[in-house]
Backbone as a ProteinNet text record, in pm:
[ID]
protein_1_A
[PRIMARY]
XXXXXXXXXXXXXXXXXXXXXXXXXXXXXXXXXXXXXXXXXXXXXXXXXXXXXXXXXXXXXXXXXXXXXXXXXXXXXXXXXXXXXXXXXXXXXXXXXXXXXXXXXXXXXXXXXXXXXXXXXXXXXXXXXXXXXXXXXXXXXXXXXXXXXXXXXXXXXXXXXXXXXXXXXXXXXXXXXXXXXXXXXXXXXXXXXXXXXXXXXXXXXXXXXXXX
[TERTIARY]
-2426.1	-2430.6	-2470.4	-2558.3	-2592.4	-2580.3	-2495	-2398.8	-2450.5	-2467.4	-2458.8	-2560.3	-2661.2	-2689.3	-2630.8	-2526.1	-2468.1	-2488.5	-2486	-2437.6	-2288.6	-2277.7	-2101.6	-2149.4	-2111.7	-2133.5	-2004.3	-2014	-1970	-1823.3	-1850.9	-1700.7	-1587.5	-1659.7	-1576.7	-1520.8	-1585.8	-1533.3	-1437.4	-1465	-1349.8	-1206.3	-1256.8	-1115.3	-1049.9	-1121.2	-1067.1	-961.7	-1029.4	-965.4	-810.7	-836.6	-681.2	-651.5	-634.5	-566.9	-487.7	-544.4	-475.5	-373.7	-427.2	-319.4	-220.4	-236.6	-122.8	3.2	-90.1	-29.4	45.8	26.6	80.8	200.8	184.6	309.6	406.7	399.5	486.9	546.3	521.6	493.2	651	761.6	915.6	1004.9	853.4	919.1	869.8	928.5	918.6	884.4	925.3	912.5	820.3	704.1	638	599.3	613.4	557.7	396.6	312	184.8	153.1	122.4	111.2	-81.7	-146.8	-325	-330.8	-323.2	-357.1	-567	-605.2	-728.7	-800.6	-784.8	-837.1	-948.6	-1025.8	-1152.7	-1176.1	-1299	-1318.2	-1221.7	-1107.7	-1019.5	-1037.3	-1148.8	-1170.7	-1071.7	-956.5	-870.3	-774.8	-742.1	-604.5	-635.9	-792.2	-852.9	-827.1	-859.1	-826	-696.1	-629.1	-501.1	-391.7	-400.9	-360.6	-404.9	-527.5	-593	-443.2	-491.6	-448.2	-299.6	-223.2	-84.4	-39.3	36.5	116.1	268	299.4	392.2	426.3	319.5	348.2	364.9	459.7	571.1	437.7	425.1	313.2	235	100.1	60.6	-3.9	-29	9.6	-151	-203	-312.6	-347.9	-358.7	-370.7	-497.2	-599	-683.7	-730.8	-822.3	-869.9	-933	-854.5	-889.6	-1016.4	-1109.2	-1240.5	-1273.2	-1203.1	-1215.9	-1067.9	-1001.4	-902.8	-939	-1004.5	-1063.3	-1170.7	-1229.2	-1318.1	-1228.3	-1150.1	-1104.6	-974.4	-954.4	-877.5	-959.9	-1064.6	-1160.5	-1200.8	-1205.6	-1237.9	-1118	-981	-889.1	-841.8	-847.1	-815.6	-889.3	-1038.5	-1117.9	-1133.6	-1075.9	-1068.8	-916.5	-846.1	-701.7	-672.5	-680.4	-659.2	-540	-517.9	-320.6	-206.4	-234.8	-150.3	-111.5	-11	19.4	11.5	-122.7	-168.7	-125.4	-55.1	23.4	-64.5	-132	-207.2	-110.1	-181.3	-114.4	-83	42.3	117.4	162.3	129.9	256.2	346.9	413.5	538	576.9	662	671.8	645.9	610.1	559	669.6	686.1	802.6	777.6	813.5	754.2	902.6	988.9	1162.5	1072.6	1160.1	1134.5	1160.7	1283.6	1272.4	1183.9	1064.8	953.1	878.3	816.5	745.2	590.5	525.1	388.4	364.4	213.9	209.9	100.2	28.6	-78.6	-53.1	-96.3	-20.9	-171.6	-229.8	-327.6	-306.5	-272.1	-213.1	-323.7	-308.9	-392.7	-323.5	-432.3	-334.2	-235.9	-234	-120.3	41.5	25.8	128.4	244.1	161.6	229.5	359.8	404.6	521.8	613.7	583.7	706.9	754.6	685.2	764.8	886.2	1005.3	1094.3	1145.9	1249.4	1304.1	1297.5	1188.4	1280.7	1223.7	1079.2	1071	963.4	867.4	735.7	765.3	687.1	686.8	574.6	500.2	375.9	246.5	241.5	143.4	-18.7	-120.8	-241.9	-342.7	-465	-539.3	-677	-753.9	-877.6	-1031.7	-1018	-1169.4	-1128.1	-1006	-995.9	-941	-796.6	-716.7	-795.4	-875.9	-875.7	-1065	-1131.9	-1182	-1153.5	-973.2	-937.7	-934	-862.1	-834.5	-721.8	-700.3	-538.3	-409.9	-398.1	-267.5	-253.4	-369.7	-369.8	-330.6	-347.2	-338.4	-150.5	-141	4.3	105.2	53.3	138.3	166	57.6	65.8	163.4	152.3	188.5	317.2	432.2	527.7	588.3	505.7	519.3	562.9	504.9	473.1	606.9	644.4	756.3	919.7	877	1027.8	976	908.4	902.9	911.7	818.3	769.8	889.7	937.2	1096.3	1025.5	904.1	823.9	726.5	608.8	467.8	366.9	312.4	216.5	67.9	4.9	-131.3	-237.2	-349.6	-456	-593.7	-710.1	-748.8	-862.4	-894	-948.4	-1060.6	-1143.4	-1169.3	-1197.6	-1242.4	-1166.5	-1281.4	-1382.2	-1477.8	-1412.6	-1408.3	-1371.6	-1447	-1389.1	-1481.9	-1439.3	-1494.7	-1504.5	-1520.7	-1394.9	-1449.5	-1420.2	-1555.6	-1497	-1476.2	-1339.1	-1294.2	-1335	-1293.1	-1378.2	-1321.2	-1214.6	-1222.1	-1270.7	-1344.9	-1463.6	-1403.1	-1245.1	-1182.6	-1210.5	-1192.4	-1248.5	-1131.6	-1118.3	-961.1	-1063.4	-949.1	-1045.8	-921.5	-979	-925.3	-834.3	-733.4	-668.9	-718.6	-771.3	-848.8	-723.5	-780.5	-701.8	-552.6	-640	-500.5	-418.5	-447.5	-345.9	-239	-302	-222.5	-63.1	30.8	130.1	271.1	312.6	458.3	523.1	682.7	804.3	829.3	824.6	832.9	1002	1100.8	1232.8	1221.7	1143.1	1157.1	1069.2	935.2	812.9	799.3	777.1	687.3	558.3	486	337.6	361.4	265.7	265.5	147.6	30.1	-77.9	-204.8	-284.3	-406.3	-507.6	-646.5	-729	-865	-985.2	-1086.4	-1108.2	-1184.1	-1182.4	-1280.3	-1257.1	-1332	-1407	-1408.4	-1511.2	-1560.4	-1697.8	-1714.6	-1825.1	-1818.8	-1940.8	-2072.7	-2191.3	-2318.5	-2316.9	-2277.7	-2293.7	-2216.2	-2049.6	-1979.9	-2033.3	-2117.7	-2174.1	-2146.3	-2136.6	-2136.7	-2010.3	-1926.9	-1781.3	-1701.5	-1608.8	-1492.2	-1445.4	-1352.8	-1294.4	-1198.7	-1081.1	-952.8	-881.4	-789.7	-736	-567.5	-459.6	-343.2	-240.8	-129.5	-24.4	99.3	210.4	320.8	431.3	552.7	646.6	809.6	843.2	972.1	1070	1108.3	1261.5	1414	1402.5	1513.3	1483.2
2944.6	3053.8	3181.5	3260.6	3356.5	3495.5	3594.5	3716.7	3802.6	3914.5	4031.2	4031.8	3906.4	3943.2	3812.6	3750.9	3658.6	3530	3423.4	3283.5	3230.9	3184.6	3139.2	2971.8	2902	2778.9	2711.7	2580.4	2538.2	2475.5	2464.7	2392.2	2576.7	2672.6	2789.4	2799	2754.4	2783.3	2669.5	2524.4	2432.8	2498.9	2526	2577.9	2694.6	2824.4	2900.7	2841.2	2779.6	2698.1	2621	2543.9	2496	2572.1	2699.9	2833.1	2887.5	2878.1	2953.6	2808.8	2723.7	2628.6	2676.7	2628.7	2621.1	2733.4	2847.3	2987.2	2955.6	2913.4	2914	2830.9	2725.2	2644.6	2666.8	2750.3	2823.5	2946.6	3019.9	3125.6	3162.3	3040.9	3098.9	3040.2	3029.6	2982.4	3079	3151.3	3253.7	3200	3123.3	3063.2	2895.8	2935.6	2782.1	2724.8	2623.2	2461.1	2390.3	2434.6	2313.2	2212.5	2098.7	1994	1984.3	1930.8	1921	1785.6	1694.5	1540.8	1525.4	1528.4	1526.2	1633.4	1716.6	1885.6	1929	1853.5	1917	2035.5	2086	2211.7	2314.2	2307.6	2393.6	2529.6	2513.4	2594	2600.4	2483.1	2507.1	2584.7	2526.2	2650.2	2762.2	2847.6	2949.6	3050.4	2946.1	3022.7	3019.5	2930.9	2948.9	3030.9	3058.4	3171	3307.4	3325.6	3449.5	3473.1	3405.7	3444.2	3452.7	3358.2	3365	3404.8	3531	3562.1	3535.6	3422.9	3386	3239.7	3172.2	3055.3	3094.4	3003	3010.3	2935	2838.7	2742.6	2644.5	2659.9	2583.4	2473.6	2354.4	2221.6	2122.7	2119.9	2003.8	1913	1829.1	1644.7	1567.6	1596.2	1477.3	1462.6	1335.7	1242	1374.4	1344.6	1434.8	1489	1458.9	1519.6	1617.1	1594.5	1684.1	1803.6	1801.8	1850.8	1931.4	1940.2	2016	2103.5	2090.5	2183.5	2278.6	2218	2289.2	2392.4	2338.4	2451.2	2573.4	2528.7	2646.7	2720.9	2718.8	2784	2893.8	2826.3	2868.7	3034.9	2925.8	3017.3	3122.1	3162.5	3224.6	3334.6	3261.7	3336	3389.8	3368.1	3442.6	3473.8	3593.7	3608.1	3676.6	3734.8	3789.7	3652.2	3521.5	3449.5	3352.1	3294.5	3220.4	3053.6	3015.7	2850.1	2766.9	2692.2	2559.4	2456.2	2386.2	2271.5	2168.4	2028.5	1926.2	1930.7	1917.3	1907.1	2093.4	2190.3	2291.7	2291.9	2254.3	2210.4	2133	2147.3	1982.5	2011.4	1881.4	1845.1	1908.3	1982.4	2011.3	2120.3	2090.6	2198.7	2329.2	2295.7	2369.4	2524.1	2599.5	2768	2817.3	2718.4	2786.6	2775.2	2679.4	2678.4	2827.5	2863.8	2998	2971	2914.9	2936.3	2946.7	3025.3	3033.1	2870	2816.7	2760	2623.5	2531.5	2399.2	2277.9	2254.5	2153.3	2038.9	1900.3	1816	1671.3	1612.9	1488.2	1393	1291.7	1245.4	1168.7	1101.1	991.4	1006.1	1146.2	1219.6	1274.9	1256.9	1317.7	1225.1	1110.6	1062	1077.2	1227.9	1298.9	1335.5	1441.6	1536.4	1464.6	1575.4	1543.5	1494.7	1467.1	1456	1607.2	1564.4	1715.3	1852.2	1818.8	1928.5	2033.7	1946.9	1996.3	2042.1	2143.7	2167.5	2139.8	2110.2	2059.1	1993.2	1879.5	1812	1798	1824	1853.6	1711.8	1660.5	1583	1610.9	1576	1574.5	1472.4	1384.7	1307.1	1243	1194.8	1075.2	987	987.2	863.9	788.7	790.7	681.9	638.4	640.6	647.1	550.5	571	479.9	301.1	281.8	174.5	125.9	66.9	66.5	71.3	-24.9	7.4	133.6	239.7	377.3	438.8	442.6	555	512.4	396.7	352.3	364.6	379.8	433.6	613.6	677.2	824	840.8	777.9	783.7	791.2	681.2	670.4	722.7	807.3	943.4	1095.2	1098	1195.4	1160.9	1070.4	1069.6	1048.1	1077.6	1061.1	1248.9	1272	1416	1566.5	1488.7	1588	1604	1764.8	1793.4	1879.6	1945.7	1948.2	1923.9	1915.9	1879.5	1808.4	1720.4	1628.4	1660.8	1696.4	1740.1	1656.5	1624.1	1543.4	1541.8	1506.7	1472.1	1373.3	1273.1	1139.4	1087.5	952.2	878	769.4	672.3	520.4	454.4	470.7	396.1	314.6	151.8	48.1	46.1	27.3	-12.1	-147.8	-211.5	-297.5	-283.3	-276.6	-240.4	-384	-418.1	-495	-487	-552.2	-534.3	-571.9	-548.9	-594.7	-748.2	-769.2	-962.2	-1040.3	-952.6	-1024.8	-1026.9	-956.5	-982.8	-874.3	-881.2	-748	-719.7	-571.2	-508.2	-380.9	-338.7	-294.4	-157.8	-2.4	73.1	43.1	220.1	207.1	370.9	280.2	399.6	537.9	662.4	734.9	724.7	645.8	659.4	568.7	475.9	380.9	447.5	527.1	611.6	693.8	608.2	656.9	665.1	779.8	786.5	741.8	660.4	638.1	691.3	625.9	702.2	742.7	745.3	747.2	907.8	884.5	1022.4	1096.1	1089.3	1186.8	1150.4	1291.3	1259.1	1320.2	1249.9	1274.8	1452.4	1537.1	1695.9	1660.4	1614.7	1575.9	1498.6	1478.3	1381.2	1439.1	1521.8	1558.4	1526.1	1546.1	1546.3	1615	1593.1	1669.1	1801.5	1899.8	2054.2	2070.8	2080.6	2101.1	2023	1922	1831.7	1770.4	1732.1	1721.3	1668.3	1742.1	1664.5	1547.7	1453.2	1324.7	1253.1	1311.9	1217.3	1199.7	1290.6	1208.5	1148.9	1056.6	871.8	851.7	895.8	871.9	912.8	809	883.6	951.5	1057.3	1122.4	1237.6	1259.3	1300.2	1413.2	1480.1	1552.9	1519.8	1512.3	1460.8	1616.9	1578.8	1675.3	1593.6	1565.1	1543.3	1606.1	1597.3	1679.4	1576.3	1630.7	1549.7	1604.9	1519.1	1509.9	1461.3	1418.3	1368.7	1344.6
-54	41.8	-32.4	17.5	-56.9	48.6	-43.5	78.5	-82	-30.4	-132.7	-231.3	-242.9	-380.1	-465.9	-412	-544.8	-436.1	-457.8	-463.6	-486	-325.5	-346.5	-305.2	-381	-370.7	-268.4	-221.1	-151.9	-207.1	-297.5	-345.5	-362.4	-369	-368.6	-273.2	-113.3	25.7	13.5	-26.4	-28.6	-49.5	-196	-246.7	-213	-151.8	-83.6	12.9	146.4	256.2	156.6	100.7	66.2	16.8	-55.2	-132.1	-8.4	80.5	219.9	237.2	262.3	293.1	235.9	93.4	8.2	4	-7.8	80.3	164.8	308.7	381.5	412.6	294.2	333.7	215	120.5	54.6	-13.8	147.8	200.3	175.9	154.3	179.6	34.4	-116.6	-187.6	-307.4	-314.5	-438.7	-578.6	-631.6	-735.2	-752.6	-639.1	-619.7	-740.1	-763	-845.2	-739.9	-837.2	-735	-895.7	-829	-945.9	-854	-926.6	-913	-987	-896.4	-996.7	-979.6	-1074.5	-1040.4	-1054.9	-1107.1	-1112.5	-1130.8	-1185.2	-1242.4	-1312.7	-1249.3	-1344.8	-1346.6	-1219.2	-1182.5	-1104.3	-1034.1	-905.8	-811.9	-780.1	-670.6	-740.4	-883.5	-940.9	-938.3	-980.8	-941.9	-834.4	-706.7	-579.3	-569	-598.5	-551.2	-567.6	-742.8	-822.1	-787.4	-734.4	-701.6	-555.5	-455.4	-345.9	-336.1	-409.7	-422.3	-550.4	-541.6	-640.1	-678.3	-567.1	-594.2	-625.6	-674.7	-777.2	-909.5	-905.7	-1065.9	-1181.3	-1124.1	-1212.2	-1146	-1207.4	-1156.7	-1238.6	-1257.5	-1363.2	-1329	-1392.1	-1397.5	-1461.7	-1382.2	-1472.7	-1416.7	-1509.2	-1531.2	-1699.5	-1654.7	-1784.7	-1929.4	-2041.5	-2108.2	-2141.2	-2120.8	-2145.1	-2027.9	-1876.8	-1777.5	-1809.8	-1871.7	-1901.6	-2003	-2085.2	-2185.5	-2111.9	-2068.2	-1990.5	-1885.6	-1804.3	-1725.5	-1798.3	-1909.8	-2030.4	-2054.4	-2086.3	-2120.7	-2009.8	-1901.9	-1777	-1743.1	-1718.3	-1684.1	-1830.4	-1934.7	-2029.7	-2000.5	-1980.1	-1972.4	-1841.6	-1717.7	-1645	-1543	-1697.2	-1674.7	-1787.6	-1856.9	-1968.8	-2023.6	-1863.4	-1913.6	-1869.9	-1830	-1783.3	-1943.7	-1924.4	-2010.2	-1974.9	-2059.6	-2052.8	-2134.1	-2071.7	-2192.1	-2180.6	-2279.1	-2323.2	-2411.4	-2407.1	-2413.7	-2559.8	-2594.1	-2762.8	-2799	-2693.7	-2715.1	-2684	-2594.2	-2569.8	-2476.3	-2382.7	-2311.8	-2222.6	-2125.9	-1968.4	-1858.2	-1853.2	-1756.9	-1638.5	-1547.8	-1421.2	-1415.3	-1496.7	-1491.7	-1538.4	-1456.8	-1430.9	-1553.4	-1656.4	-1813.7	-1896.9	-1841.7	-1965.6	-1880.6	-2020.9	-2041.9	-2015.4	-1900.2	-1892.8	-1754.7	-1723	-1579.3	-1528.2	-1619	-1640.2	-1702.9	-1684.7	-1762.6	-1740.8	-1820.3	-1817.9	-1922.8	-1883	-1934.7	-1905.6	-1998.1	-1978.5	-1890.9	-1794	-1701	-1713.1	-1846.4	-1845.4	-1937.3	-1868.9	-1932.4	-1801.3	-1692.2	-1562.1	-1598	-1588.1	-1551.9	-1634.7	-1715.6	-1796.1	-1706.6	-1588	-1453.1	-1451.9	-1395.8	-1404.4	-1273.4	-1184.4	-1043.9	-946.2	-855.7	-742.4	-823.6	-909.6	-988.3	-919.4	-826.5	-788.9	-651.7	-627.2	-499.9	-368.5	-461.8	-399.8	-484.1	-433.7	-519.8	-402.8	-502.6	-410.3	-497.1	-435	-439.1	-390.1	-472.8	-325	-437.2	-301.6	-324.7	-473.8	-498.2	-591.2	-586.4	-537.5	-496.6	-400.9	-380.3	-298.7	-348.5	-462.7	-528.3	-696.9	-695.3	-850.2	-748.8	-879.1	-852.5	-800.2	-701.8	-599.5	-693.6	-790.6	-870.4	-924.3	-1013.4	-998.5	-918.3	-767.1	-705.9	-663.8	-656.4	-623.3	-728.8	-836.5	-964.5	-920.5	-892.8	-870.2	-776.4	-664.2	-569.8	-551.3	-666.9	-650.2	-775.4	-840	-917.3	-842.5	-720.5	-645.3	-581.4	-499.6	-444.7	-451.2	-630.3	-757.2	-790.6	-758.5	-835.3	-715.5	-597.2	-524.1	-431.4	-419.9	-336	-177.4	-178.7	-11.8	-3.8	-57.5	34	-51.6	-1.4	-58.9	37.6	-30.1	63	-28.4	45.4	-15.3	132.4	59.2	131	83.5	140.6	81.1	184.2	137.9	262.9	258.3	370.2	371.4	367	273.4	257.1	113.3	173.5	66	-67.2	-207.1	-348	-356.9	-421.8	-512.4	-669.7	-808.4	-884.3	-950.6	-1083.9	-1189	-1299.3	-1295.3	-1448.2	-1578.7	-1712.6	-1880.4	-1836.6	-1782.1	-1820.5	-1740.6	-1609.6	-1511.7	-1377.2	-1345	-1272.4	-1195.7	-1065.3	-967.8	-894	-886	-794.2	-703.9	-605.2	-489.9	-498.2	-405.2	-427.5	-290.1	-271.7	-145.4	-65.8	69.2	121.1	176.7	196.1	229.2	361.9	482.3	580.2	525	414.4	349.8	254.7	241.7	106.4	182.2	196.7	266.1	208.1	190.9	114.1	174.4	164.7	189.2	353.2	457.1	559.6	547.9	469.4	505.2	406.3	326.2	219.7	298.6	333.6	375.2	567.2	625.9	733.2	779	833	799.2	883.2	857	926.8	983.9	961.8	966.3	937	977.6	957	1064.5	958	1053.9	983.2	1078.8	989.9	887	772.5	660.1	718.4	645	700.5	621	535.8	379.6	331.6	384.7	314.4	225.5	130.7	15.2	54.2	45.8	87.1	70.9	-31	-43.3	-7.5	55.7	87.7	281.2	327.3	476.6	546.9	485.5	512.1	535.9	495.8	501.1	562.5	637.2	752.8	625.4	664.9	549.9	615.8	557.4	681.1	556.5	620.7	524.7	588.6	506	544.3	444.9	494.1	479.1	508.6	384.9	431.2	385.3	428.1	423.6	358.8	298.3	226.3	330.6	359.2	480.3	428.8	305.9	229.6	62.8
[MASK]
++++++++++++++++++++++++++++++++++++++++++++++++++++++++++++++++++++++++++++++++++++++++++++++++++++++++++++++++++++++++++++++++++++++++++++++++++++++++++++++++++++++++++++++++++++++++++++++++++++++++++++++++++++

């Protein structure tokens, strides 16, 4: 999109749109926790941090080579916040560790502690890995996460194969369902922001809510 003179690309409006979400649904928690499984370059911690000044921390986990980049971004474009990277000190979302910023490699998440997060966000991967992946996260998210699980995915089936020739298939988004006794769904709508190439794809945005 081009306004002013500059170029705002489309993944900026994405992440704007969930920055307001996120805003809005912890609008009554002074000291918010957002966990980012999947983060990328870190455009959503970006917006999100911009618009809310009242997250405590905000925590990102992907594959270390995307984790290193999105270190360097963040570092770069927060330069009074305090960024914890993986081996300064520990994995912990608790209000006594000292950072505003936390980028961690992914297979480190299932340090989080119980009841620690306040909101865990997703978009355009779980349902993209491979089904035991996203069901490992999943029941990461619902030992950790104490209100809202937001994501948004879509239900076009993979087929992947494995190094010993063996083939496993992913789990599409409306499958991706927490504990109905712990979570209840807030929503399931079409996705609003969506990637030129994903087109082709039903693709939904979901919201749930911890009830116990």
């Amino acid at each position: 999109v081009l306004t002013n003179g500059k170029v705002i690309s489309h993944e900026t409006l994405r992440h704007a749109y969930y920055a307001v979400e996120m805003s809005a649904l912890l609008c009554d928690s002074p000291e918010a926790t957002i966990v980012e499984i999947g983060s990328g370059l870190g455009g959503q911690a970006y917006q999100a941090l911009l618009m809310n000044n009242k997250i405590s921390k905000y925590i990102l986990f992907d594959i270390p080579e995307v984790a290193a980049i999105s270190s360097y971004f963040l570092l770069s474009a927060f330069p009074n916040k305090k960024v914890r990277l993986y081996g300064e000190g520990l994995i912990s979302a608790d209000s006594s560790e000292e950072y505003d910023i936390a980028v961690f490699p992914h297979f480190s998440i299932n340090q989080l502690s119980d009841s620690s997060v306040d909101l865990f966000y997703n978009s355009c991967s779980f349902s993209e890995m491979d089904g035991d992946t996203s069901k490992e996260y999943l029941s990461i998210i619902q030992r950790v996460c104490c209100k809202y699980f937001m994501h948004d995915n879509h239900d076009a089936i993979f087929e992947f194969k494995n190094p010993d020739g063996s083939t496993s298939s992913n789990i599409i988004g409306s499958e991706l369902i927490p504990d109905s006794e712990l979570f209840q769904r807030v929503y399931k709508k079409p996705r609003v922001h969506g990637l030129p190439e994903d087109r082709s794809f039903v693709h939904y945005e979901y919201l749930y809510e911890r009830i116990s």
